[in-house]
Steps between C-alpha positions, in 0.01 A plus 500: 500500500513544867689833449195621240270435763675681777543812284154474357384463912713782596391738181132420596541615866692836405223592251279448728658695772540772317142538338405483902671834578412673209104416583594599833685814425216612265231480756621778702258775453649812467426773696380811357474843636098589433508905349186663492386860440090477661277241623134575464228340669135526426210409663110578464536812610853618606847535265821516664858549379807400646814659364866338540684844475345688808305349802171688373205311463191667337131334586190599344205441607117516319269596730160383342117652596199245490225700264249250517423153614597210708732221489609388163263711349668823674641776244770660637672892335875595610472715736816651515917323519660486777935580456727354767856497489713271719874406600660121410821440639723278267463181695119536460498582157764197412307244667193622326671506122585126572164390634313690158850354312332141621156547427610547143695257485391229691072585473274314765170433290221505776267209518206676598287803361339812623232656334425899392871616501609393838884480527581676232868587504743580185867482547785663334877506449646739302861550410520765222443266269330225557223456728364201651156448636300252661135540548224354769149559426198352693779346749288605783783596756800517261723566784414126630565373144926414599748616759618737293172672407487491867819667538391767266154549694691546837772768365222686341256496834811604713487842326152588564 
């Protein structure tokens, strides 16, 4: 009996062992190489696209004429679009694919609220095929909402 117990002892300590490195193994995240084709970011009045093939970046820019009143009660008319093209080296344009990869993926909800469209900012990842998108509306300054909004914010104000 005191050889059953043994064996039992020493069955029980391999079988747990071994379901300790297979939990352990299977918690390594795999790296994955992020491929994307354009990233597109909107706000209330601006587009601009990012593309991964070339370092062009394409901003355009409404350029809106108050008709008639004050405050919220202004009406505004496009006045005309403004068409800039700019230059992204690959370091620039890497770091910002990961920082809009992570406000897809991991979203920051903001815990406070702006009013008449302030922050407004859509986001968007496209790869060919699918296209991811994460938008921020009434998030006052969206570029406050996480550090990689902010990261976003600062790459995009470096090219004005």
């Amino acid at each position: 009996m005191k050889i059953m117990t043994k064996r039992s002892i020493a069955i029980f300590f391999l079988l747990a062992s071994m379901s300790i490195l297979s939990c352990h193994s299977s918690k390594k995240e795999q790296k994955q190489d992020l491929y994307w084709d354009e990233i597109e970011i909107q706000t209330k009045n601006q587009t601009v696209k990012i593309y991964q093939e070339t370092d062009t970046v394409s901003v355009e820019k409404e350029i809106l004429k108050k008709i008639s009143g004050n405050g919220f009660s202004a009406k505004y008319k496009l006045d005309k679009i403004e068409k800039k093209i700019f230059r992204l080296n690959s370091v620039k344009r890497d770091s910002l694919s990961k920082a809009v990869y992570r406000v897809m993926t991991k979203p920051v909800f903001p815990n406070t609220r702006a009013t008449c469209y302030a922050g407004y900012a859509l986001i968007k990842l496209r790869n060919g095929i699918v296209t991811l998108s994460c938008e921020y509306e009434y998030a006052g300054e969206w570029e406050k909402v996480s550090d990689d909004t902010k990261k976003i914010y600062d790459i995009l104000e470096a090219m004005k």
